[in-house]
N, C-alpha and C positions, 0 to 999 in steps of 0.2 A: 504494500500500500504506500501510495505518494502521497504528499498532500504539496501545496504553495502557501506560504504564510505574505499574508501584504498588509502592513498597521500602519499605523501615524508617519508620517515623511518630518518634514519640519514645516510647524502649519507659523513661527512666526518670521516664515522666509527672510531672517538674515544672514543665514547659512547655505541660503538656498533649496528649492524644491524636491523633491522627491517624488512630486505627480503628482501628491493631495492637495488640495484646493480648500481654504476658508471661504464660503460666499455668504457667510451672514452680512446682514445687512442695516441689523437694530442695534440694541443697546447691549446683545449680548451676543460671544465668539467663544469659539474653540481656539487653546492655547496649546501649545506641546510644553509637558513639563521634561527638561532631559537633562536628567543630573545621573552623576555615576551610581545612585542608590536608586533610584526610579526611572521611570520613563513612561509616561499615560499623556493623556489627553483632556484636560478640563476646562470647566466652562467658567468664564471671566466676561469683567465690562468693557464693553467697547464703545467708542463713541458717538454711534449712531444712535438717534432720538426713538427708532417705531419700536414697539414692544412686539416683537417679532421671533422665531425660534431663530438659533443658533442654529449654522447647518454647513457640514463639511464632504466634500466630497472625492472618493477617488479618484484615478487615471483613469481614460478606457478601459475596460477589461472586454475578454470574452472573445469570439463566444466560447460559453457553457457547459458542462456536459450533464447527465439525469442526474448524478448522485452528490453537484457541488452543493457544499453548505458552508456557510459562514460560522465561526465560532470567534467569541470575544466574552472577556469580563467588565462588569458594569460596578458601579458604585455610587447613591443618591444618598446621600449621610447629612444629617441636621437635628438639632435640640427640636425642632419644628414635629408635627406629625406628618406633614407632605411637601417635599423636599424640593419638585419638581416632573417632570415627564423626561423621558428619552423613545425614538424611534427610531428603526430604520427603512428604509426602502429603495428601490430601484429605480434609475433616469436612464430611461431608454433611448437609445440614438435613435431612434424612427418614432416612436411613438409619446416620447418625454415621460412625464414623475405618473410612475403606475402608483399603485394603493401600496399601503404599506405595508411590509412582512412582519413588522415587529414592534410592538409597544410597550413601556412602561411606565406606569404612575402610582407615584408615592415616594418612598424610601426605603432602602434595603439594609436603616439600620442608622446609629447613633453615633460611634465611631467613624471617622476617618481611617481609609486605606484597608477596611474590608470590603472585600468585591463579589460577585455571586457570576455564577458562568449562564452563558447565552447561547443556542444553537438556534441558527434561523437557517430552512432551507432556501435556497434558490434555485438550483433545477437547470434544467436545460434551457437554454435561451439563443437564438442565432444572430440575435443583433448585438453587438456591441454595446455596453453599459456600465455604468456606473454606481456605486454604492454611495448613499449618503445615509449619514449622523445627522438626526434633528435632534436638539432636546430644548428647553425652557425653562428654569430655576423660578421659584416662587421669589423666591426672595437671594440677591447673592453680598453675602457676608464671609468674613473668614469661620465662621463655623458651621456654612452649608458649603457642600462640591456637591459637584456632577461629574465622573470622569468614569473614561474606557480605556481599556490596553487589552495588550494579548488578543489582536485582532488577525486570523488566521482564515486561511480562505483551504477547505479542504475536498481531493477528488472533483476536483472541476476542469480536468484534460476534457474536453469536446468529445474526445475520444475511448472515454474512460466508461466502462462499465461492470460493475460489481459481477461476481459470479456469484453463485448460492446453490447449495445443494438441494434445497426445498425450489428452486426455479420460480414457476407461477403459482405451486401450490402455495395457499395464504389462509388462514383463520384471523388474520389481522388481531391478536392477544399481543404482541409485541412487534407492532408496527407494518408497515408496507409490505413485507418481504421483499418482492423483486418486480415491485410495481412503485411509479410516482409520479406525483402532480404533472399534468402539463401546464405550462408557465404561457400559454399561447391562448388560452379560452378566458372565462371569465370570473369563474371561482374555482376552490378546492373542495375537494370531498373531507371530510373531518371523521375522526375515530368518535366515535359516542359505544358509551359501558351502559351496562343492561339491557339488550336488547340482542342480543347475538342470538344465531339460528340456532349456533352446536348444546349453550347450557343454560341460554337464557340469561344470567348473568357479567357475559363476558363483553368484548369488544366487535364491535362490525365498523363497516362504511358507510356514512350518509352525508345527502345534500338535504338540506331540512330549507323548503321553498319558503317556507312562510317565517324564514327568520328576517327581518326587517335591515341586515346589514347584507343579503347578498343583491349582488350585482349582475344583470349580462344575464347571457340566455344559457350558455352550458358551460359544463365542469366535465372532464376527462381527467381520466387515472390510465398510465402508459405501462404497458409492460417494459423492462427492459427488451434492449434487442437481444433476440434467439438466433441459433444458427439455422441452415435450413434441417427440414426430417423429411423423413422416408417411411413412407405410410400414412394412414389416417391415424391423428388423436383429436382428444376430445376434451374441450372445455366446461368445467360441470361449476354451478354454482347456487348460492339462492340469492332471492331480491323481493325485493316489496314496493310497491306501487301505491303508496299509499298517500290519501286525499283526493278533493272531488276537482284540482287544478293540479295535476305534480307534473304532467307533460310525459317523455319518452325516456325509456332507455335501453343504448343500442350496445352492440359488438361491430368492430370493424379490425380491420386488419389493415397493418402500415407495410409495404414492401419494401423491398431494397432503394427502391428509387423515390420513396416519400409519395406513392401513389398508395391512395383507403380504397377501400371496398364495404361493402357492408355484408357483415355476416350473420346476425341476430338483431330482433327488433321485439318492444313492448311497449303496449300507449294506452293511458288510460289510466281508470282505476281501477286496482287491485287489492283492495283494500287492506286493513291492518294483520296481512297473514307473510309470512315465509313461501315463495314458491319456489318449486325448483329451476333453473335453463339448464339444456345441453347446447353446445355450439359447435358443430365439426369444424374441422380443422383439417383442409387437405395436403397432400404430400406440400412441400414447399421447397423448391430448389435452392432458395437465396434466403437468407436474414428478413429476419420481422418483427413486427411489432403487434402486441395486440391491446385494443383501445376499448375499454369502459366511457360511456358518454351518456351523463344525463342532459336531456334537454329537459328547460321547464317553459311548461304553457303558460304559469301564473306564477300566483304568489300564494298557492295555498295545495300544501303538501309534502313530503316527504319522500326521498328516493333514496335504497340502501342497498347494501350489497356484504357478505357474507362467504365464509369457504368456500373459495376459488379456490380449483384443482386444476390440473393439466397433465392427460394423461396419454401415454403411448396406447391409445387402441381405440376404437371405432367407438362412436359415440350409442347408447340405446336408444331405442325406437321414442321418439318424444312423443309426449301425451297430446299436446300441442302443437299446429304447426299453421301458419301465417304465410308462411312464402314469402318473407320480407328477409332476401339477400342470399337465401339458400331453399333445395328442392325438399326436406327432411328427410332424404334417400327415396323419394319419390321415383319411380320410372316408368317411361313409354313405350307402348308396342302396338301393335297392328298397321294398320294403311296410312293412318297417318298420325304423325306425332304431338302429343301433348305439348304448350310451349310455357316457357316459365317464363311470364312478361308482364308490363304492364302498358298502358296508354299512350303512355310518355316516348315509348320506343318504338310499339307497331302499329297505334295509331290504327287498330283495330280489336272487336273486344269490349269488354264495357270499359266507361270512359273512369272508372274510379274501381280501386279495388273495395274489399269490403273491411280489411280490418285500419287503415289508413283513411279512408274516403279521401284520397287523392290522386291525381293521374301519376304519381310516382311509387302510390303503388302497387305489390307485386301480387301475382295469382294464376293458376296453371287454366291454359283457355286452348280446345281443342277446336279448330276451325273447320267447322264442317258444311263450306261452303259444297257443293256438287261438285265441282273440277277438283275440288283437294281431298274428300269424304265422299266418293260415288254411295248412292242409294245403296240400301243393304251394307255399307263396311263401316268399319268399327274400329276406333281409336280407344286404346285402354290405357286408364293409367294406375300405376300398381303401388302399394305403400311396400314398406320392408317388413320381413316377417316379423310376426310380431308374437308372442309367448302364449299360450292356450289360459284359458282362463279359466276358475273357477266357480266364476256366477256372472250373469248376466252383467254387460255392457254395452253401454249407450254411445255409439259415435253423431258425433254434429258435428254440421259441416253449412256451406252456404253456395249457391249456388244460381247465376246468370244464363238466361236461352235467352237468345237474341237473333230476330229475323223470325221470317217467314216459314215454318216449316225447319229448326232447328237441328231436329235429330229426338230420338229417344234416348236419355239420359237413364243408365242403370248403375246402380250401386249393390255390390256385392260382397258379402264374405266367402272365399273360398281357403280351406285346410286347405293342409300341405297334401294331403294324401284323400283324395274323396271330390267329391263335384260341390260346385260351390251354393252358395243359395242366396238367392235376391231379396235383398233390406230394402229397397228403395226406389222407387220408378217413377219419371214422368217425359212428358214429349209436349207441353204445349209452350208456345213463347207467351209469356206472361209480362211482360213488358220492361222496360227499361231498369231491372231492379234488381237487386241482390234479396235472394230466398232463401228462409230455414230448414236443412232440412235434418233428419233422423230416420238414424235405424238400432235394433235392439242387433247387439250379435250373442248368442247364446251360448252359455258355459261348454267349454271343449276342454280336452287337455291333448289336443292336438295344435300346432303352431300352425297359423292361419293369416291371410295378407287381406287386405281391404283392395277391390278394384271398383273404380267409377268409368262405366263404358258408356262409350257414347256411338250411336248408330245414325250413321247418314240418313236423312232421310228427300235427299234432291233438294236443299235447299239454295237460293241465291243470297250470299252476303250473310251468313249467318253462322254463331257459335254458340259453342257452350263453356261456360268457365266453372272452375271451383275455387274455394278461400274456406279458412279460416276452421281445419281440419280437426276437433276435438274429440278426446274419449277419455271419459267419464265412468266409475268403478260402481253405476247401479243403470236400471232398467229407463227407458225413454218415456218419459211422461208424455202422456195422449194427450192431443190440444184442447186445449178448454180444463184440462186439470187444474186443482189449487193450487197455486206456489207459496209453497208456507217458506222459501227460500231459506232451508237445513241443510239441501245439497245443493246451492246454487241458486243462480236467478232464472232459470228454466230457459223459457225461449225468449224471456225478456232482454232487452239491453241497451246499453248506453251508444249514441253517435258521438264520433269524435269529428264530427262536418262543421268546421266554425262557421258556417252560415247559419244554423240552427242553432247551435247551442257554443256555451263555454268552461260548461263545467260537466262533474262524473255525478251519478250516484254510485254513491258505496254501500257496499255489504259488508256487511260490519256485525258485533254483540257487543250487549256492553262490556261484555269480559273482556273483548279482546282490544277495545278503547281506550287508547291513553291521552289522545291529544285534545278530544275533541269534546260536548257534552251531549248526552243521546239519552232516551230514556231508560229505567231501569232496568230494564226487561225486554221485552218481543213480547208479541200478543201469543204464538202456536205452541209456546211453550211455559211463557210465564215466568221466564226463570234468566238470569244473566247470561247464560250460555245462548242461548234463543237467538237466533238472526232475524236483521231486516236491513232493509235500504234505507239510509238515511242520506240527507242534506244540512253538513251544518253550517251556521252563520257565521262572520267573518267583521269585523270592523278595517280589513282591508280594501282594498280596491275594488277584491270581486262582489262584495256585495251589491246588491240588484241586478248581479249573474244567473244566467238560466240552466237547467240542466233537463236534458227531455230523456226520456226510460220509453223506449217503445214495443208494443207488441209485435208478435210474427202479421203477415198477411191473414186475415179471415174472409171468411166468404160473406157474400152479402147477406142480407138477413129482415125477415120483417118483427123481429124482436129478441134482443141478448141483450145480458142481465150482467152489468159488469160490478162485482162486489171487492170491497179492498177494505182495512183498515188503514186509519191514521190518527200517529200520534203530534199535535200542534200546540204547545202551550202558547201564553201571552208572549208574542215577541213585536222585536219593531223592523218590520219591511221585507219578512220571508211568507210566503204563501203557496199555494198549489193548484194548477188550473189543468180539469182531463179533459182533452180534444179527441174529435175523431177526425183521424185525414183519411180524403177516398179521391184519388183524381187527382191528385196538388192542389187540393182545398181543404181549409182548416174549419170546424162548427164546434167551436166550446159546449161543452157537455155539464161541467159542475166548474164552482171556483169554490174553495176552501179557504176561507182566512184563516179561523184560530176556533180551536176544540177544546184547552185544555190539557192537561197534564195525562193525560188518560189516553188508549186506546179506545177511537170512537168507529163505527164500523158506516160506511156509505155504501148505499147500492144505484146502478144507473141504469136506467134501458137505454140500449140502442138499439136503432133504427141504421139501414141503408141499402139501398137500390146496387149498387156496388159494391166491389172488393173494398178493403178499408184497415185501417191500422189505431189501436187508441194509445194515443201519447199521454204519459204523465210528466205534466211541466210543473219542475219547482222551480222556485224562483228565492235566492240567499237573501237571507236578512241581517243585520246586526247584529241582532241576537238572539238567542234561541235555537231550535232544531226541529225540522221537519225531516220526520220518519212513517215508512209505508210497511206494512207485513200484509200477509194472506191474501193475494191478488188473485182473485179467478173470475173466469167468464165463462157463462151456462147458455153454449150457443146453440140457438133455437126457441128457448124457453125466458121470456121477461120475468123480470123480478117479482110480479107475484105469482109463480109458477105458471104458466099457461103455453101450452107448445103454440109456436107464432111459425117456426119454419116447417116445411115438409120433410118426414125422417126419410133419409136417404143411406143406402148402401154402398160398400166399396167391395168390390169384388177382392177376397183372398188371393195373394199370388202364388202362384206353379212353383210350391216348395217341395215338390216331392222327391227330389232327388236331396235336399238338405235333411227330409225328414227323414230318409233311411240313415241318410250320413249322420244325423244324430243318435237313431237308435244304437250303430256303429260304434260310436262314441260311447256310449252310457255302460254298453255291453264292456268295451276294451278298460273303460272306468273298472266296472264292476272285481273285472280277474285284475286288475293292476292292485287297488287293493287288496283283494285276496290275497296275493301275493306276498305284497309289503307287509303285512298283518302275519304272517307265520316267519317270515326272516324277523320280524321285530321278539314274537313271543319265545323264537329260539333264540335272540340276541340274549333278550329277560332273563333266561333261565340259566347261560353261558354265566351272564354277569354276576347272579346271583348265588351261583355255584362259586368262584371267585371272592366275593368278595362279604360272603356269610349272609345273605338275602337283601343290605344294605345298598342301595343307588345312590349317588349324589350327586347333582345337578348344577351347572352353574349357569346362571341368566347370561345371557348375551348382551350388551350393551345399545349395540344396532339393533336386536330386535324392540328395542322400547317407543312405541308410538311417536313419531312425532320427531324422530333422531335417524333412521335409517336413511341412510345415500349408498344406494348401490356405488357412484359414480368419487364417492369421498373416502378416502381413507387417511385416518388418522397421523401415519408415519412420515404421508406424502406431504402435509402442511403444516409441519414445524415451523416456527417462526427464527429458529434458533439458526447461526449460521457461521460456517468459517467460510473467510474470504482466504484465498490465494494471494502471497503477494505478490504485486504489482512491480514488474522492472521498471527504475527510472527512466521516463522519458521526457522531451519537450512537453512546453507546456502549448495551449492556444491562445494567439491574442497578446493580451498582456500578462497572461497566467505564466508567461516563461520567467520573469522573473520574483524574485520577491525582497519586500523590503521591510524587515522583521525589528521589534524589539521587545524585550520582555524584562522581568525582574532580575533575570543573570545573563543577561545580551547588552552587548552595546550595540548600539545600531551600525547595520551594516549592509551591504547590497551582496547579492548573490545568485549565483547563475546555476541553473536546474541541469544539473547530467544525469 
């Protein structure tokens, strides 16, 4: 390990410079004391009349490299209680005086000439820069000082980067490990304790939106640079999305040549829970980097991050998948190919994806015009195998026909071993719009792939798309079910289209509320565990912010009965308006001011000659919370029971080759455990033979709810680390030299070999 030390020059240039520079310009200056028993920097009157900080600055330096940091000892000493302030910061050759890295006020103490130690990062920087000392004396008499020494500029070769045996793996308990601030966005991510994924009590990373001193729109945390590898690994971590404004956060990947890409993406809210990401990672020829980036939409919310690993081998099947920068090992086959695009690029397709709503982005859209997709052929696109299941799973997904005559759209579970069986079918074009759809896939303990096929059907100018690919570990709720939202928000949910709205609802309990104030309970349960959606108030900007929750498509109707609770106490300027849109037109249904502290329960008919969707619009207030539980709609039948539509059927689909293939199943079930059950009863009796009839059992750690990561392992993200040392080399910039003094140096110049 190298370091460059660079301190005080001779700031009362009769001796001559040394590169520091005095620019105060008030009644108080930086002096160099340098006597053969000391040598620091204190603050003195100078002749200038403004009451002004005193402020000294270095040579050019730089640029930079990730792991420079500044180290120096300080000293504010006075019979007074507050002595004065001291700061530091950066004066950027392109951009001038950024925000400051470092502040102090008060005193560090009674006596003269004891000092406390200071490490301020700096980071990578490519422009040339400057370090400057502000400070300000309350009062300057011979029994107050302000003074610094032992100012040392460490690991700032451009070219320098830390190695580690933990790499990217990180539990952040002891700091960054081999990740750090970019010096080039707008804020930092900060350590905050209690709140960690692994023990609940430990350390994570968060940008906390709604703290009133950040700035700018994003914060990025860099990987150090990696060599290239050879194979796929995988990026495994958790994060939280949490509040009804927190904005995005992405993965991107830096190259050799300083060109991003984007590799993972999440927007919205996600409320106060721990989720997991995985992120592949493909072969890579050359060095890279990889980027952590929250953006924020607003000023209310919270973005965190938690055990990052990074591992040599292929990422597992995500639960989740977006298409926002990657396929999630999606692939295409038949006549014609699946494309992984968006609007922005083929300019064919819907013009907005679904989990973005914007033409950047992404979603897999098979073009089944007639010249590309002839009548009768079939484009499939296929998920990665994915592990047999135990019980009943619900995949959602969402899903675009566009044009005349489309295609038939099929969704399929097919085992590895057996014919597959159809979850999902439709073929009409339904208009300019992104659909919900579902399918149940039934307990197997056979490994099984999801296919969405799509069949030509002679159309001109027409497709099909998919987005926004989820599976869910219980059965699909049939429409017009309750949503007591215990497993979710069903088919409800949030737009992120700034034309519409600007804010999230969240799902939330109060158990699992820290920031915010919500009621004591949930109505489906009664109990603080109990979920619901809520909206809470804000004396920030976003208040008289709207936030719209919409249902799936329904069918027209000459009477449905839409019932909900809500909880509204007395507040000032948040409220709740339900709409029904059908056609790009809006017809307010109910407006809600204020209920009381109480779950109050409303019921609504509606009416419409068309398809149609009912939006629930909150609207933030000041102060207070408005919260929603038990949403259902009884379609056909108005609120005081009376059937209004005609019962209509749906024809069963042609499952008869899944339903032997399940029998198959149940059967191979049946002897598997048979099996297991007699090596187990002969294991019993081995053991107990052995060891005098006694077992003894030890829990597993990772089996404990709520702590299992296939993708984390403990070993791999130690924080702990030996660096390799570093051979002497040049420095960059002005870092080759250095001009040092301390309490057993006398000052001197010195050149870096």
């Amino acid at each position: 390990m190298f370091f460059v030390c660079v301190c005080v020059g001779d700031f009362s240039y009769e001796k001559g410079s040394s590169g520091w520079t005095d620019s105060s310009i008030g009644s108080q200056q930086w002096v160099l004391n340098d006597t053969p028993k000391d040598k620091y920097l204190f603050l003195a009157k100078a002749p200038g009349q403004q009451l002004t900080e005193a402020q000294t600055r270095t040579p050019l330096l730089g640029p930079s490299g990730p792991a420079c940091t500044l180290n120096f000892s300080y000293s504010l000493t006075s019979k007074s209680n507050h002595t004065g302030e001291v700061s530091i910061r950066v004066i950027d050759s392109l951009l001038g005086s950024l925000p400051r890295l470092w502040e102090f006020s008060g005193k560090t103490g009674s006596v003269e000439g004891v000092y406390q130690q200071a490490q301020v990062y700096i980071g990578a920087r490519d422009h040339r820069f400057q370090m400057e000392f502000v400070a300000r004396a309350r009062k300057l008499c011979p029994c107050a000082r302000i003074s610094v020494k032992d100012v040392r500029f460490i690991n700032c070769h451009a070219q320098y980067f830390p190695s580690s045996p933990t790499a990217l793996s990180c539990n952040f308990e002891e700091g960054l490990c081999g990740w750090y601030q970019d010096q080039t966005d707008n804020f930092d991510w900060s350590l905050l304790t209690g709140m960690d994924h692994s023990i609940g009590v430990g350390k994570s990373l968060a940008v906390d939106v709604w703290s009133p001193l950040l700035r700018g729109v994003s914060g990025r945390l860099l990987s150090y640079r990696q060599p290239g590898t050879s194979g796929h690994h995988c990026l495994s971590f958790y994060y939280k999305l949490y509040g009804p404004e927190t904005g995005a956060l992405s993965v991107k990947m830096r190259d050799a040549y300083g060109g991003e890409s984007l590799l993972w993406s999440r927007t919205g809210a996600h409320g106060n829970f721990w989720h997991e990401g995985h992120c592949p990672v493909s072969e890579q020829l050359t060095s890279f980097q990889l980027i952590f980036e929250a953006v924020r939409s607003g000023f209310d919310g919270r973005v965190a991050l938690d055990d990052v690993t990074f591992v040599n081998r292929p990422c597992t099947v995500p639960n989740k998948c977006s298409f926002e920068g990657q396929q999630c090992g999606y692939t295409t086959t038949g006549t014609a190919r699946w494309l992984h695009t968006n609007w922005q690029s083929s300019n064919t397709g819907p013009k907005t994806d679904h989990t973005l709503e914007t033409v950047m982005g992404y979603y897999m859209m098979a073009d089944s015009d007639v010249e590309i997709l002839p009548q009768g052929s079939v484009a499939t696109l296929t998920s990665p195998v994915r592990v047999g299941v135990v019980q009943t799973e619900c995949v959602h997904f969402w899903y675009h026909m566009g044009g005349e005559n489309p295609g038939l759209l099929t969704v399929y579970m097919k085992p590895v071993k057996g014919d597959r069986v159809k979850i999902f079918s439709n073929n009409l074009d339904q208009g300019d719009v992104w659909r919900h759809g579902n399918g149940n896939i039934s307990s197997t303990i056979t490994d099984w792939q999801l296919e969405f096929e799509v069949q030509g059907a002679g159309g001109k100018g027409t497709h099909v798309s998919v987005d926004d690919i989820i599976f869910s570990n219980h059965p699909c709720q049939t429409l017009g079910t309750k949503c007591d939202l215990e497993i979710g928000m069903c088919d409800w949910t949030n737009t992120q289209n700034p034309e519409l709205d600007q804010l999230d609802w969240e799902l939330t309990s109060a158990e699992a509320e820290t920031h915010y104030p919500t009621p004591s309970h949930d109505h489906t349960l009664g109990t603080e565990r109990g979920h619901f959606l809520f909206l809470p108030s804000s004396t920030r900007d976003t208040a008289k912010y709207k936030a719209w929750l919409l249902s799936p498509h329904l069918p027209s109707t000459k009477g449905t009965c839409l019932r909900f609770w809500v909880y509204k106490p007395v507040s000032h300027g948040s409220h709740l308006k339900v709409w029904r849109q059908s056609e790009g037109n809006l017809k307010q249904m109910l407006s809600v001011e204020e209920v009381g502290a109480v779950w109050s329960r409303f019921n609504v008919d509606i009416t419409s000659t068309n398809e149609y969707q009912i939006i629930f619009e909150g609207f933030k207030g000041y102060t207070g919370v408005l919260a929603l539980d038990d949403i259902d709609y009884d379609i056909g039948f108005n609120c005081a029971g009376e059937a209004k539509d005609p019962l209509t059927t749906t024809p069963e689909p042609d499952n008869t080759g899944g339903i032997a293939a399940s029998i198959i199943v149940v059967l191979l079930l049946l002897a598997t455990l048979g099996v297991l059950l007699y090596y187990y009863l002969r294991n019993q009796d081995k053991t107990k033979a052995m060891t005098g009839g006694a077992v003894e059992r030890s829990a597993s750690p990772s089996a404990i709810e709520g702590i299992a990561n296939d993708m984390y392992d403990p070993h791999l993200t130690q924080d702990r680390m030996t660096v390799s040392p570093v051979p002497a080399q040049p420095m960059a910039g002005d870092f080759t030299n250095e001009v040092c003094f301390s309490d057993s140096t006398e000052l001197v110049r010195k050149e870096m070999v």
